[in-house]
C-alpha positions in Angstrom: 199.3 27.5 198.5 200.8 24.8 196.8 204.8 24.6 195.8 206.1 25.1 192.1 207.4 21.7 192.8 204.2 20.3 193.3 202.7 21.6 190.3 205.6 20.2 188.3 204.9 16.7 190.0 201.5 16.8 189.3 202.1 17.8 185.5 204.4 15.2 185.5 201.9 12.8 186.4 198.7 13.9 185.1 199.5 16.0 181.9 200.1 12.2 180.1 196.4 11.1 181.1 194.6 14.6 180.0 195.7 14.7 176.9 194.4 11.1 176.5 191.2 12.0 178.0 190.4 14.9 175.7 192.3 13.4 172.5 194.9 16.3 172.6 198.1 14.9 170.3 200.6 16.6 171.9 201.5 19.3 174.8 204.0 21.4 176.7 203.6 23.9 179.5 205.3 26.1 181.2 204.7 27.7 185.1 206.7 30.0 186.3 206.1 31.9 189.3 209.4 34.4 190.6 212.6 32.7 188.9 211.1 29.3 189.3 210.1 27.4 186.7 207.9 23.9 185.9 207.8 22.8 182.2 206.2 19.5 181.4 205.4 17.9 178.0 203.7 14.7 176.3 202.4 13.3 173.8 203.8 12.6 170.3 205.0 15.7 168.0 203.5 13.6 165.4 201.6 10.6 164.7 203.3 9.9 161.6 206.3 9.9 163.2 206.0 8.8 166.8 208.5 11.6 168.0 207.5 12.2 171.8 207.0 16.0 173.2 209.8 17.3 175.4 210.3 20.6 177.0 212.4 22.1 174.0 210.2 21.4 171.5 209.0 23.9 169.0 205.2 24.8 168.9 203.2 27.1 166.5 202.2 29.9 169.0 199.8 31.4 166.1 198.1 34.7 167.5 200.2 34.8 170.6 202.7 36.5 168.6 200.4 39.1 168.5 201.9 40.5 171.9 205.1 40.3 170.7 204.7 42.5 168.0 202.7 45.1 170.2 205.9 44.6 172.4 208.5 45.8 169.2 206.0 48.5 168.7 205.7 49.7 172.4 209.6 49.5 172.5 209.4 52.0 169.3 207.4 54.1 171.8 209.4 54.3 174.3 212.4 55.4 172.0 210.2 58.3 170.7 210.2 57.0 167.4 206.4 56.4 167.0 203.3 58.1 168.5 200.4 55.5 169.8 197.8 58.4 168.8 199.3 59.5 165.4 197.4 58.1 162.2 199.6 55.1 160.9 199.7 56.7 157.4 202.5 58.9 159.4 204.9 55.9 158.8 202.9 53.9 156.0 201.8 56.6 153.6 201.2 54.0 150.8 198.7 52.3 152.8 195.4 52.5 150.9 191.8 50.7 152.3 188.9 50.2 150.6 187.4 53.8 152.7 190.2 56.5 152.1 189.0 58.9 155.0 189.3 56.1 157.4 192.8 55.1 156.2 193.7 58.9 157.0 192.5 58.3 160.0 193.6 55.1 161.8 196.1 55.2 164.7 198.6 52.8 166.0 196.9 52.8 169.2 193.4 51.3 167.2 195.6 49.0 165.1 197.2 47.3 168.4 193.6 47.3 170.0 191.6 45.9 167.1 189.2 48.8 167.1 190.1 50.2 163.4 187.4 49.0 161.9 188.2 47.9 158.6 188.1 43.5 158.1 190.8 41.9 159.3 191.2 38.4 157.7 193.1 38.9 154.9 195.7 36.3 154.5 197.3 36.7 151.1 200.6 34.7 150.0 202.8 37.6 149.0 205.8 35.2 148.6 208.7 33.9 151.1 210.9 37.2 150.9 211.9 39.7 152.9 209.7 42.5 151.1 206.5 40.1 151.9 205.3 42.5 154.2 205.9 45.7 152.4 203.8 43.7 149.1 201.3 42.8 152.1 200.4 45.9 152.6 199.7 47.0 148.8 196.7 44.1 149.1 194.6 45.8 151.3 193.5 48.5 148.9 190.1 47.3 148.8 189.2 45.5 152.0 186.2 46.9 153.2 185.7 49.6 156.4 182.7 47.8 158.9 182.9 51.1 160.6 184.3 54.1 161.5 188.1 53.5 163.6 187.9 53.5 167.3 183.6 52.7 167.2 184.3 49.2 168.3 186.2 46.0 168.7 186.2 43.9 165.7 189.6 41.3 165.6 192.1 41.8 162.8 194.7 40.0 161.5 195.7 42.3 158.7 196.0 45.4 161.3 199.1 43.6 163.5 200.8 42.8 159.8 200.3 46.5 159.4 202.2 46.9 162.9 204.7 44.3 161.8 205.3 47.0 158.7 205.7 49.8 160.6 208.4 48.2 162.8 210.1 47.4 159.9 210.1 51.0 158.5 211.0 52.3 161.8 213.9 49.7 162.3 215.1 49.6 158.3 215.0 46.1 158.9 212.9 42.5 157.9 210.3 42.1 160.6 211.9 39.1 161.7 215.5 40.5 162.1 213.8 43.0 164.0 211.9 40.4 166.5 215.2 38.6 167.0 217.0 41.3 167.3 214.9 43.4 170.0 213.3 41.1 171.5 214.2 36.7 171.4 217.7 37.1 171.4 217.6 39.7 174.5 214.8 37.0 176.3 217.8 34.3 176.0 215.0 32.5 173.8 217.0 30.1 172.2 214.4 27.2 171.0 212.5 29.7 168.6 211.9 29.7 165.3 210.6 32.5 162.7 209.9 30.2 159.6 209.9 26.6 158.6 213.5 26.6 157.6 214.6 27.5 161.2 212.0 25.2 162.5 213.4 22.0 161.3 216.7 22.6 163.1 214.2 21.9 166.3 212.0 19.4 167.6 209.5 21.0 165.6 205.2 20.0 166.5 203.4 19.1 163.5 199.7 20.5 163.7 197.0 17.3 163.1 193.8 18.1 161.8 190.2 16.5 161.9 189.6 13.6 159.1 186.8 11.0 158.5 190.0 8.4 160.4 190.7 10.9 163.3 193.5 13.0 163.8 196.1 13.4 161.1 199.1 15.3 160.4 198.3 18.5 157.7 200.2 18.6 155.0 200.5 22.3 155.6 202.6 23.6 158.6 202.2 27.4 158.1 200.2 29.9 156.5 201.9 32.7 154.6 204.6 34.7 155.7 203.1 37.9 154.9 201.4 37.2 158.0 204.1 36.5 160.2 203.3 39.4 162.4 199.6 38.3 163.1 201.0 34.9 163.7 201.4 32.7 160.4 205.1 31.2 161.3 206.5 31.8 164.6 207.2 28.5 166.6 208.0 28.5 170.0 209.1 25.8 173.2 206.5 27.0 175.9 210.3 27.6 178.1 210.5 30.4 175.7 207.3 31.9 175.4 208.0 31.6 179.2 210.7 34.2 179.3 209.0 36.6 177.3 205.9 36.5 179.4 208.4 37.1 182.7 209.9 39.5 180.7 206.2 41.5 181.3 206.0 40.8 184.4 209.2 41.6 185.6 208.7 45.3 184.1 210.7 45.1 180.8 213.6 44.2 182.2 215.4 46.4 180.2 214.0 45.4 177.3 210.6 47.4 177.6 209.9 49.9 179.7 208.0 49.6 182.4 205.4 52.5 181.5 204.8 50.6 178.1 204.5 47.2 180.0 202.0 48.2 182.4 199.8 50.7 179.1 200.2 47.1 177.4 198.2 45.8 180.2 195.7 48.8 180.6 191.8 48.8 178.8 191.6 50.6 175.6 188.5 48.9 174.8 185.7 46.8 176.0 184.4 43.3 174.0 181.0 42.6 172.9 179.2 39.9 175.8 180.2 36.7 174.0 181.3 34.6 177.1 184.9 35.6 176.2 187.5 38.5 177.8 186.3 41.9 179.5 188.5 44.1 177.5 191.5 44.6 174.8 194.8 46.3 175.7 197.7 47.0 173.4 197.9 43.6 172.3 197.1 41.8 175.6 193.2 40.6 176.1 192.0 41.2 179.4 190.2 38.5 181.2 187.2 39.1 184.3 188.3 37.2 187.0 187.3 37.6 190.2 189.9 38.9 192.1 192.4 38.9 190.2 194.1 41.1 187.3 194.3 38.4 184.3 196.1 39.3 180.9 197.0 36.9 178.1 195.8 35.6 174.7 195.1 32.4 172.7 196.4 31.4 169.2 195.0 29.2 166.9 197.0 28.1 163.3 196.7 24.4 161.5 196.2 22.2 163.7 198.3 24.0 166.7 196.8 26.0 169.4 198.7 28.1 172.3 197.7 29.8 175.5 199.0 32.3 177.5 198.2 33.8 180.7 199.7 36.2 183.2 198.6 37.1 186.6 200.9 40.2 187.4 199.4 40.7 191.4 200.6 37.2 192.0 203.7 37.0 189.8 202.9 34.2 187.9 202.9 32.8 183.9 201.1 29.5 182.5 201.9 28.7 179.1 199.9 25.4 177.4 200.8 24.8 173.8 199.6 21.8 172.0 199.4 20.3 167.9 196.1 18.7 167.5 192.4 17.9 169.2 190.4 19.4 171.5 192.9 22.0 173.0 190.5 24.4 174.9 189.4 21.8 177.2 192.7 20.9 178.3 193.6 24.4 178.9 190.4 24.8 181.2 191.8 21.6 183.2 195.5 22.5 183.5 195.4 26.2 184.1 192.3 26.0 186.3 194.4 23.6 188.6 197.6 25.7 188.2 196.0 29.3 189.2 194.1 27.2 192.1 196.9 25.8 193.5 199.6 28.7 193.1 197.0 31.5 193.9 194.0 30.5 195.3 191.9 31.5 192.3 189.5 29.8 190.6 189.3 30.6 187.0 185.4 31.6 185.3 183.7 28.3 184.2 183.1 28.5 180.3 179.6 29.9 178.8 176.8 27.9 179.9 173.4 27.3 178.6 171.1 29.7 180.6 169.2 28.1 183.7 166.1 28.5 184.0 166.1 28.8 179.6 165.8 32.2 178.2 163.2 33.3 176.0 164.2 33.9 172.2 163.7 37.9 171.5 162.4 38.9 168.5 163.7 36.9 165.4 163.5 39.4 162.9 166.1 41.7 164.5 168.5 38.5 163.3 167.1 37.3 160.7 169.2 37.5 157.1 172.9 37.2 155.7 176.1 38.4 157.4 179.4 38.3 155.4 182.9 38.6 156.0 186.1 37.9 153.6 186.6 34.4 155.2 182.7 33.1 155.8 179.2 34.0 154.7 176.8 33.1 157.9 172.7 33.4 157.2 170.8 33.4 160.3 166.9 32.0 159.5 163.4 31.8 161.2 161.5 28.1 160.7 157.8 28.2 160.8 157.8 26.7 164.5 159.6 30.2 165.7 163.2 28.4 165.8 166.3 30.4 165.2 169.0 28.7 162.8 172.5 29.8 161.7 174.2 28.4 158.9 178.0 29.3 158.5 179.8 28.4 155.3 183.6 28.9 155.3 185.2 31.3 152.3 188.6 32.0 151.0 191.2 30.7 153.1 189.0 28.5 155.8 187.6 26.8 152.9 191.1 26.6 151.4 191.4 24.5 154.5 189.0 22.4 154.5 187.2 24.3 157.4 183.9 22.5 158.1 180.6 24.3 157.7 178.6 24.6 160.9 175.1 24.7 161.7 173.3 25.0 164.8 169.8 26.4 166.5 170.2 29.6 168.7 168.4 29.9 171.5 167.9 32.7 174.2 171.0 33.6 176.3 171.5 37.5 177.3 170.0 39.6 176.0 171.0 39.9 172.4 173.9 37.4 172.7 172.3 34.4 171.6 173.6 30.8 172.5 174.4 28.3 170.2 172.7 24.5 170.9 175.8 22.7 168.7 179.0 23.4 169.7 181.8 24.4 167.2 185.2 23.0 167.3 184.3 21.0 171.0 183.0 25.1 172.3 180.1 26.4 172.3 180.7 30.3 171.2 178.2 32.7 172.3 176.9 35.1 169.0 176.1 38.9 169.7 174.1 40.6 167.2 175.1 44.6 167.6 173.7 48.0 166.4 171.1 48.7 164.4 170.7 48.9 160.3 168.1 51.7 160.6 164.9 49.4 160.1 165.4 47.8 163.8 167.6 45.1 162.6 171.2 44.1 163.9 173.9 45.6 161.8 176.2 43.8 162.9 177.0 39.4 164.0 179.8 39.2 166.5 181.7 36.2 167.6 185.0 38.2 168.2 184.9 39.2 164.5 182.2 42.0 163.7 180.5 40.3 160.4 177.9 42.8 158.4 174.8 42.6 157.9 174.8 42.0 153.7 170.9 41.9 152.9 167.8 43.3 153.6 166.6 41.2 156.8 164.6 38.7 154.4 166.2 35.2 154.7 
C-alpha cells in the first residue's frame, strides 16, 4: 500500500495535467486516512479573474450538504428530541402537500431517505431572510404525491429543506446558526461559508458554465436560500468537508453519536438499476464495491460539482471539489487512483454499453410522456422500431439555460434502457418502473421517479 505522502506527491504532480486533460477549470482534494492528511489544488477559481485554486479555497459543495443536515437531525435524535419513525407533521403541523393523507403520513426517517414520495425539485426564491425556510415550506401545498411514502426511492430536494425546517423548530434557531453552531464550528471548519456574503471573505470558486466560446463564469453563484438545506449556498475548502467526513468516521467524536453515525450508514432503501449506488441511508448513498463498505454523495449547483467518499473498514476520506467542465471524469481518475493505492481497491468502472448488444424489449411499455416540475421527457417509437427520448428542461433548469437532450435508447438490462448520447460527458442509464394498469411503465427513473402523464400514444 502506498504512503499518504505519496498520494500527496502524486496530486501534486498530476492533479495540474488532469484537469487539463478533461477541461476541469478548477480543483481541490482532500485524503485523509487516520490524522493524516493530503490536500492538493489547481486550476484557476475563475477565468475572468485568473485567481489560482489553493487548499483554502471555498467551493460550492451543492447536495453534499445533504449529509450534513441528516447529521443536525441525527444529533436531534440522539438528544431525544425527534423520533426517526414519527410523521414529520409532529414538528411541522403546517406542512400541507398536494395529497393530504400522505402529508399525515410521512416520517423523518422517509424524508432523510428520499422515499416520501411526493416531487422533490421545488426550488422557490422565498427571499434572503432568516424565515426563508419557514415561507419554504408554505410552497409545497400543491406539489404532487408520485406515490405512496416509503413505496420507493425517488430524490428530493424539497424533503431535506423540510429537514432543514424541522431543525430549526427543534433548535428555535435559523438553519444556519444551527449548522454553525452544532456542527462547523465544533469540526474546527474554519474556511466555510453559509451564503454569498460570507463567501467573499474567502477565496471563493466561481462555477463556469457551457457557452457557444467554452467555459465561462455564471453570472449566478447560488440558487435560493430557501434551499440552503438541500444544498443552494453552502461553500466549502475540501480541508473542511474533510473534517466533517473524519468526524463520521471517527464515530461522532462527540459531536454525533456513534449509534446515529453508524444508522446514518445502514440501508433504508434500495435504488432502481441505473448504473448508480446500491442503496440510500439517512442521508449517505451507498455504493457496491467489491469488498469494500463505500458511503458518500455527489453535489451538483451552477457550474460547481463536489464529491465525497468514505471507506469506514479502511479509515479513509477523498474529497474532489471543482467549478466548471467535465467533473465526473476527473473524479473517476483521481479517486480510482487514491482508493487503489491507499486500499487496494479498485473502484466499479462507469455504465457501459452492453457487450454482446441487447435486444430492445417491447417499445410500447415506454412509449409516451413523462413529467416532472423541472422537465417534461417523451419517449417515441420511429417506424424502423428505434427508441428515442426527448427531454426538454422546465422551470428552474430552463431558467438556467439547461440544454435539451436527445438521444436513441437501446437494450441494456432488462427494463433499464441505455442511452447512445451521453448527457453532461455521462451516459445515465434510464429505468422505466411499475405498471399503469394497461402493461405500460408508470414510472421513468434516472434517480428522480418522473410520471407517466399520457395515455402511452406518443
Amino acid at each position: 500500500m502506498a504512503s499518504l505522502n505519496a498520494i500527496d506527491g502524486w496530486l501534486r504532480e498530476e492533479l495540474p495535467g488532469l484537469l487539463t486533460r478533461y477541461g476541469v477549470v478548477g480543483a481541490s482534494v482532500a485524503v485523509s486516512r487516520g490524522e493524516e492528511v493530503a490536500e492538493q489544488a489547481a486550476g484557476l477559481l475563475s477565468t475572468a479573474t485568473g485567481v489560482p485554486a489553493t487548499t483554502d479555497s471555498v467551493f460550492q459543495i451543492g447536495s453534499v450538504t445533504k449529509v450534513l443536515t441528516a447529521t443536525l437531525v441525527l444529533q436531534l435524535v440522539a438528544e431525544g428530541a425527534v423520533d426517526l419513525d414519527r410523521p414529520v407533521r409532529t414538528w411541522l403541523p403546517e406542512l400541507s402537500l398536494g395529497d393530504a393523507e400522505a402529508a399525515d403520513r410521512i416520517t423523518v426517517r422517509q424524508l432523510l431517505s428520499h422515499t416520501s414520495g411526493f416531487e422533490g425539485d421545488v426550488f422557490t426564491d422565498t427571499g434572503k431572510g432568516d424565515d426563508c425556510i419557514e415561507k419554504y415550506v408554505g410552497e409545497l401545498a400543491e406539489v404532487p404525491q408520485l406515490f405512496p411514502p416509503g413505496a420507493m426511492f425517488s430524490y428530493n430536494n424539497a424533503g431535506f429543506c423540510l429537514l432543514g425546517r424541522l431543525v430549526e423548530v427543534v433548535r428555535d434557531r435559523p438553519y444556519d446558526d444551527c449548522l454553525r453552531d452544532h456542527l462547523l464550528r465544533p469540526l474546527g471548519a474554519t474556511h466555510t461559508a453559509c451564503d454569498p456574503y460570507e463567501a467573499v471573505l474567502h477565496r471563493v470558486a466561481v462555477g463556469h458554465v457551457a457557452t457557444d466560446a467554452g467555459l465561462a463564469p455564471t453570472t449566478t453563484w447560488a440558487l435560493a436560500r430557501s434551499n440552503a438545506p438541500a444544498g443552494s449556498m453552502l461553500a466549502m475548502s475540501a480541508g473542511d468537508l474533510d473534517r466533517f467526513a473524519r468526524m463520521h468516521l471517527a464515530g461522532g467524536r462527540g459531536i454525533l453519536d456513534t449509534e446515529q453515525v453508524r444508522s446514518m450508514q445502514e440501508a433504508q432503501v434500495d435504488l432502481p438499476d441505473i448504473g448508480q449506488g446500491r442503496a440510500w441511508g439517512l442521508g449517505w448513498e451507498l455504493f457496491d464495491v467489491p469488498g469494500a463498505v463505500v458511503v458518500g454523495h455527489d453535489g451538483n449547483t451552477i457550474g460547481q460539482s463536489a464529491f465525497l467518499r468514505l471507506l469506514p473498514d479502511h479509515d479513509l476520506a477523498v474529497t474532489l471539489l471543482t467549478n466548471g467542465g467535465p467533473a465526473k471524469p476527473l473524479w473517476r481518475a483521481v479517486a480510482g487512483h487514491v482508493v487503489r493505492e491507499l486500499a487496494g481497491i479498485e473502484l466499479p468502472a462507469p455504465p457501459a454499453p452492453a457487450d454482446p448488444p441487447v435486444p430492445l424489449p417491447e417499445a410500447s411499455r415506454y412509449v409516451g410522456r413523462y413529467t416532472s416540475i423541472v422537465g417534461e421527457t417523451v419517449v417515441s417509437a420511429d417506424a424502423a422500431g428505434r427508441l428515442w427520448l426527448d427531454r426538454t428542461p422546465l422551470g428552474v433548469l430552463a431558467e438556467i439555460d439547461e440544454p435539451s437532450y436527445r438521444t436513441e435508447l437501446v437494450g441494456w438490462r432488462g427494463d433499464t434502457l441505455w442511452p447512445v448520447e451521453p448527457e453532461g460527458g455521462t451516459h445515465q442509464p434510464v429505468a422505466f418502473l411499475g405498471d399503469d394498469g394497461a402493461g405500460r411503465a408508470a414510472y421513468l427513473h434516472t434517480g428522480r421517479a418522473d410520471r407517466r402523464a399520457d395515455d402511452g400514444r406518443s
